[in-house]
C-alpha positions in Angstrom: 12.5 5.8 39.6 13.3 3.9 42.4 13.0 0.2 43.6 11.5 -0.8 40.0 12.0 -3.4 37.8 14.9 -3.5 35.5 14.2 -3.5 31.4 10.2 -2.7 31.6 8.3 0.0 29.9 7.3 2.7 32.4 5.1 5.2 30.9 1.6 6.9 31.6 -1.0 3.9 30.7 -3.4 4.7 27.7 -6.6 4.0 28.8 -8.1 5.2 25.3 -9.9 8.2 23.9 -13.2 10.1 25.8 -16.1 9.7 24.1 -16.8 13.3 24.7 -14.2 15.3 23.1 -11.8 13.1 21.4 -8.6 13.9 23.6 -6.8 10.9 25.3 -7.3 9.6 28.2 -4.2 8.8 30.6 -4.5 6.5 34.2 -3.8 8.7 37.0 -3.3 6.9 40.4 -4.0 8.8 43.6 -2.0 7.7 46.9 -2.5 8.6 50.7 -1.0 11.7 51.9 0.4 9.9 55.0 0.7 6.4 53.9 1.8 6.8 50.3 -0.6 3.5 49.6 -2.5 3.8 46.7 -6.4 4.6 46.8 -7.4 4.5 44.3 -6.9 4.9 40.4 -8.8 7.7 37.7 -8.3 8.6 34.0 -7.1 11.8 33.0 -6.6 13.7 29.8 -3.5 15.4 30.7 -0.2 13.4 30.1 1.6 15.5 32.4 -0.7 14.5 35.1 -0.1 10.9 34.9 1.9 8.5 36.4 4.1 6.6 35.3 3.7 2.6 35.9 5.5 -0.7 34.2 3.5 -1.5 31.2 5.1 -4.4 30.0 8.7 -5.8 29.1 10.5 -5.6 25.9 11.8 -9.7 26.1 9.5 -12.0 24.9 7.4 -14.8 26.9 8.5 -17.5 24.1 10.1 -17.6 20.6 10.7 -20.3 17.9 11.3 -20.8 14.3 10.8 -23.4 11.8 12.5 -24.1 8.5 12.1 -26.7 5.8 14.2 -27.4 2.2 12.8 -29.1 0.1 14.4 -30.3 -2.9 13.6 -32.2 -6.0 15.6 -32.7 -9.6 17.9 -30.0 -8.9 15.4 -27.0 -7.9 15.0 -26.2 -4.3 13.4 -24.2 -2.6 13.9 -23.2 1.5 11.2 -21.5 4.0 11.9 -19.7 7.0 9.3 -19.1 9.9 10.2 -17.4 13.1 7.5 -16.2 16.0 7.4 -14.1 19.3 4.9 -13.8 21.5 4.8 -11.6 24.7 6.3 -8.5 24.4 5.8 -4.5 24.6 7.4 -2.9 21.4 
């Protein structure tokens, strides 16, 4: 793929299931012939049909931990806390 982004997900979107028959339903987005801009945008239950499209990055919008020790006559005891939030997997 051309002129994309570097380090996103490109894949078919998943759009969910049909309520009709079960099978998975794909976003398929339909261009002009002579312009190439997009028109307009459908679902699909073939993956082969799809396009593909950035979904989301793998880095994080924020991170952060947290830790404490605390100790008292000789016992301690240590807690480690660590978040992300933002990102594809």
């Amino acid at each position: 793929m051309e002129n994309k982004e570097a380090f996103m997900w490109y894949m078919p979107k998943w759009l969910g299931v049909d309520p009709d028959n079960g099978d998975p339903l794909w976003e398929n987005i339909i261009y002009d012939e002579n312009t190439g801009e997009e028109i307009s945008r459908e679902a699909t239950n073939s993956y082969a049909n799809a396009d593909f499209q950035a979904v989301g990055s793998p880095f994080p919008d924020f991170n952060g931990g947290l830790g404490t020790l605390v100790s008292w006559k000789g016992l301690s005891l240590g807690a480690t806390f660590n978040y992300v939030y933002g990102m594809k997997l």
